[in-house]
N, C-alpha and C positions, 0 to 999 in steps of 0.2 A: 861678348865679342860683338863684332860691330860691320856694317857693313863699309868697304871701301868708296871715294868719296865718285858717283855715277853721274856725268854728264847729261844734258841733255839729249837722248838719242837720235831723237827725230831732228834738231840742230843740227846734229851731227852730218846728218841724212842732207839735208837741205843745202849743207854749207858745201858739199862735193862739186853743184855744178859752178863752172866756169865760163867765159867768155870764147873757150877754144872753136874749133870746128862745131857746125851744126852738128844732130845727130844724123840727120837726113841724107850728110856729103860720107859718112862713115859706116861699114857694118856695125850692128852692134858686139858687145864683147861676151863671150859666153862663159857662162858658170854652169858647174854640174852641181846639182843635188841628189842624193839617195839616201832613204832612211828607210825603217819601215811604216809603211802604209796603210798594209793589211795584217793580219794575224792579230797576235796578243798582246803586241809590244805597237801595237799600231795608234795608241793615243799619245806615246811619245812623237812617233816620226809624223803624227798629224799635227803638234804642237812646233816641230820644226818646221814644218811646210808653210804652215801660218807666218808664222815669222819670217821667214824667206821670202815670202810672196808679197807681206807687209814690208819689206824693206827694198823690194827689187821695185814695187810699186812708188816708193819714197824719193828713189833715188831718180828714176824716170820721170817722175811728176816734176821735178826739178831740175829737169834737163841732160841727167845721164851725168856721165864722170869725163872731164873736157869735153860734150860737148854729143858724147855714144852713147847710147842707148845700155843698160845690160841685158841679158837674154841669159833666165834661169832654164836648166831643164833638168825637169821633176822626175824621179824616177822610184820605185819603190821595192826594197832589195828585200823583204820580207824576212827580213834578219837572217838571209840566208849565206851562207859565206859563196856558192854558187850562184847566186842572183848577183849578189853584190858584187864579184869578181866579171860576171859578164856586163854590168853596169859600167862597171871603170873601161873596159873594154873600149866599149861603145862611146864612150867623154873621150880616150886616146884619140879615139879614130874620128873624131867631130872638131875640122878645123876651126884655129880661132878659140878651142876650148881652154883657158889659162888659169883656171881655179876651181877645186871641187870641196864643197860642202859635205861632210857624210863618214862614219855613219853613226847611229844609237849606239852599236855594243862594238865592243874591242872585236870582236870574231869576225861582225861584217866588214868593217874598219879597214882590217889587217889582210883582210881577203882579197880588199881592192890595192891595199898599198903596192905593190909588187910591180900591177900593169900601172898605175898611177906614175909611180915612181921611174919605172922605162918612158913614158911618155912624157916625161918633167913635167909632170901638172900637180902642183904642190896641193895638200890635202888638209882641212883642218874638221876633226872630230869634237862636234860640241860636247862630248859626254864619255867619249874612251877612256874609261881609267884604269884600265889595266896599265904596270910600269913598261910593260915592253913595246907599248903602239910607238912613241914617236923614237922609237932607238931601232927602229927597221930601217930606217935612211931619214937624208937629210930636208927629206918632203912631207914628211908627216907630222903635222902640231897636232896642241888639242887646247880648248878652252877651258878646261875643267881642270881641277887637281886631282894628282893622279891618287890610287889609293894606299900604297904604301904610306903617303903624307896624309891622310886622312885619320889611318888606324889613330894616332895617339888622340885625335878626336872620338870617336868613338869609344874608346873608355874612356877617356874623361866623359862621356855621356852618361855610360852604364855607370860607373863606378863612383866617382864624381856628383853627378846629379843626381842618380836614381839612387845613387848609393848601395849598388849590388857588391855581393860578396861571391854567390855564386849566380852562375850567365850559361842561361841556355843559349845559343846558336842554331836555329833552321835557317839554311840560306838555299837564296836561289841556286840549283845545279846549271851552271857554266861555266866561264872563266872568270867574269867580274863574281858571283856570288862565293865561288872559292877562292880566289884570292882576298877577297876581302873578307871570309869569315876566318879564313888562316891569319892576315895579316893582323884582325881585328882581335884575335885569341891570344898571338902575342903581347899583344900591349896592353891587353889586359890583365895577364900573366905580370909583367911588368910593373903594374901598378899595385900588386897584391892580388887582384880578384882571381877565380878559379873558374875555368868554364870546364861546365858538368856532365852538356851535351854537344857535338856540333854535329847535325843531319843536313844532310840536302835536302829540297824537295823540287820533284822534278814540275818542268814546264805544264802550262795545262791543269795541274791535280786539282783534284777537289773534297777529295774524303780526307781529312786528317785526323781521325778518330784515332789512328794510332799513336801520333804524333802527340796529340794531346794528352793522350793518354799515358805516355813515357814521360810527358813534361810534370807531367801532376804530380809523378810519384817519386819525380827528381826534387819537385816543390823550392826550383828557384828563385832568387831575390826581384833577378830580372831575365827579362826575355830581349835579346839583340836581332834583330828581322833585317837583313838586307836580301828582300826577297820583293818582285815588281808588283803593282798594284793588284794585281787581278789573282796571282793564287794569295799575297797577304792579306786580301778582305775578306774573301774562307776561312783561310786559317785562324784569325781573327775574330770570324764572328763564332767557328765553330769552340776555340777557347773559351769566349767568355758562355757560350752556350752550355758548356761542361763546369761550370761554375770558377774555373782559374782566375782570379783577379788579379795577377802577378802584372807589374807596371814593364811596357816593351819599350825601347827606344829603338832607333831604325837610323839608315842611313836618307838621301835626301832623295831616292827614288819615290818613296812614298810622302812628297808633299804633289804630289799630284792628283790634283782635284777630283781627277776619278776614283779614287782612294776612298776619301769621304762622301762620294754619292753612296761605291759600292758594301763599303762596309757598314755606311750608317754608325748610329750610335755606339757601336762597339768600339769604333775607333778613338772613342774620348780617352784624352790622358796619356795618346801617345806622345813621345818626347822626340823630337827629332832635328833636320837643321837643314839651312839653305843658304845659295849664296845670293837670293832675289826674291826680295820679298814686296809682293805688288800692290802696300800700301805705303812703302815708306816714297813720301813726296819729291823725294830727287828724279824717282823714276817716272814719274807722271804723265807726262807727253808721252812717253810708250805705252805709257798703261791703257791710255784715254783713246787711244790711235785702235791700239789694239783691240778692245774691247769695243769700239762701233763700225771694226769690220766685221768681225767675230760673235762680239754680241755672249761675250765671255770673256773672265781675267785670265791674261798669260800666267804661265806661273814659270819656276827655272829653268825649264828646260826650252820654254817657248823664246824665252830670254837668251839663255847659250846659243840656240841658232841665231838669231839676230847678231849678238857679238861677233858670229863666226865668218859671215860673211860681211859683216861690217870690217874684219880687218884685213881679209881677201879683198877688199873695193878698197880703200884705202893704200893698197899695196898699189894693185891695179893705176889708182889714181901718180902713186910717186911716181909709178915708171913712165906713166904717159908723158906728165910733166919734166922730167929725167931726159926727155927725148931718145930713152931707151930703143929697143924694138920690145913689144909687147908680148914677149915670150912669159912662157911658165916659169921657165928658170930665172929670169928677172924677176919675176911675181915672186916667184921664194925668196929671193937675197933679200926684198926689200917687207917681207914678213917677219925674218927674221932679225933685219936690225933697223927696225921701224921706231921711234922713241913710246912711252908708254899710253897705250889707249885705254881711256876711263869707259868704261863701260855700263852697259847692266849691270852684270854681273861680280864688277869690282875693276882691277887692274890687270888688262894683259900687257906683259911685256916677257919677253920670248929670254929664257936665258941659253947654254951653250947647247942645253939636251933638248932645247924645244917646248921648255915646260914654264907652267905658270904656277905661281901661289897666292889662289882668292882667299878669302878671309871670308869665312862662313858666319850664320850668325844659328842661334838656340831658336828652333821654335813649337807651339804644342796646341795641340786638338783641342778645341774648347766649341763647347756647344756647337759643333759641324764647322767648324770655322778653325785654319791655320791665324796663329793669335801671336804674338813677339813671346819669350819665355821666360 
């Protein structure tokens, strides 16, 4: 698989400003962010913030969009559907607000669409893949594919590559981890293979001595983990700890670098896939940008946020130029029928449900290092 063919981003960035109004004679136009910040899940929505910040800074260094400034503001919903519902709140109530970034998971997401969506402020989640986020109304995209379209990737992972017969499943307890260890059971079903186990495991854990110890005596082919970095690098190390050498393949939450600080060596051999892979040279200018503000590589997810508000500012920009009025609900019409933006990430372009279809590519754990497959 391959990846789709990714622009220059920071071009991208550059080429927005215009000859319109100063920024100085205009407010500037406000974006909302929220992700998580703090908690567990807090090296995703720090990898969004980056990106967000890197991009709000790209597009100001170059003069704004016609000519305005933009003006992010940061917020941090602590993957809580309460946080995140009083966040959207708060962006409703903040004149001038006509686009929000946010959030990591479908729960926080879907928490805010509601007031979102009563204050027509169109919403784009770099990373909600549950099927139901953008079918709540006509304000909610997402940059990612969802994971129904995912499952027949995933066996073909286990099944396919790894060549399981039988597939254990521990997944993360939420709505993405169950949906996708459900979705991911059928298609594996589908393709002959037989899953032996499917357990949750909940947020936070840290002893899976039992777990392992129910996986050993199943003595499956392959192990499928859609479960986030921080309980898969325990569970992980404590597997290979118990002597299990069974090959895991995972969904693309775990190409996140924190993965391989936390698990170390244990995590050699894992099999897995991304839609941004931050050596292949098309991406470069991002990478390079990225990496001497940060002083660290982006990886997919830091990538998705950048996509996400790169086609909120682009929208932004049609209606300006449009001599629209600069409402939300303009913002949304021209998200959804914008022609197709090359991205990081691959190809967004919006179809009738709000959804996209990137093209992943194969990738795997080689000496502490995500490596092509």
């Amino acid at each position: 698989m391959t990846f789709r063919r990714a622009t220059a981003g920071i071009a991208l960035v550059l080429g927005l400003a215009t000859t319109g109004v100063p920024a100085q004679a205009a407010d500037p136009i406000k974006i909302g962010f929220f992700a998580p910040l703090t908690g567990n899940l807090a090296n995703f929505g720090e990898r969004f913030r980056e990106s967000v910040q890197l991009f709000e800074e790209q597009v100001n260094a170059a003069g704004g969009i016609e000519g305005r400034k933009i003006e992010v503001i940061y917020e941090d919903d602590r993957n809580s559907p309460k946080e995140a519902a009083s966040i959207a709140q708060k962006f409703a109530n903040t004149p001038g607000l006509v686009f929000a970034v946010g959030s990591f998971s479908t729960t926080a997401s879907l928490a805010a669409a509601p007031i979102l969506t009563e204050a027509k402020i169109p919403q784009v989640s770099p990373s909600s893949s549950h099927p139901d986020f953008p079918k709540f109304s006509p304000y909610q995209f997402r940059q990612n594919t969802r994971q129904d379209k995912l499952a027949p990737l995933h066996a073909e992972l286990v099944v396919d590559k790894l060549k399981g017969k039988k597939i254990a499943i521990p997944f993360f307890q939420d709505d993405w981890g169950q949906t996708t260890a459900n979705l991911t059971k059928a298609a594996i079903e589908q393709r002959g293979g037989e899953v032996v186990l499917i357990e949750p495991i909940a947020p936070n854990a840290r002893d899976f001595r039992p777990l392992v110890s129910k996986i050993k005596a199943l003595n499956p082919d392959v192990i499928f983990l859609p479960v986030h970095y921080q309980e898969a690098s325990a569970f992980v190390q404590q597997l290979r700890q118990a002597g299990v050498t069974t090959p895991i393949g995972s969904p693309d939450p775990l190409s996140n670098p924190k993965f391989l600080e936390l698990a170390g060596k244990d995590a050699e051999g894992i099999l897995l896939y991304t839609s941004f892979f931050a050596d292949d040279p098309r991406v470069k200018a991002y990478v390079d940008a990225y990496k001497a503000k940060y002083n660290r590589l982006p990886d997919q997810y830091s990538a998705l946020a950048y996509d996400s508000i790169a086609v909120g500012v682009n929208a932004i920009r049609t209606v300006l130029q449009s001599g629209k009025p600069l409402t939300g609900e303009n913002v949304r019409d021209a998200i959804a029928s914008a022609p197709a933006y090359e991205g990081l990430t691959g190809t967004t372009k919006y179809d009738d449900e709000r959804e996209v279809n990137k093209k992943s590519t194969f990738i795997i754990i080689k000496n502490g290092a995500y490596v092509l497959y």
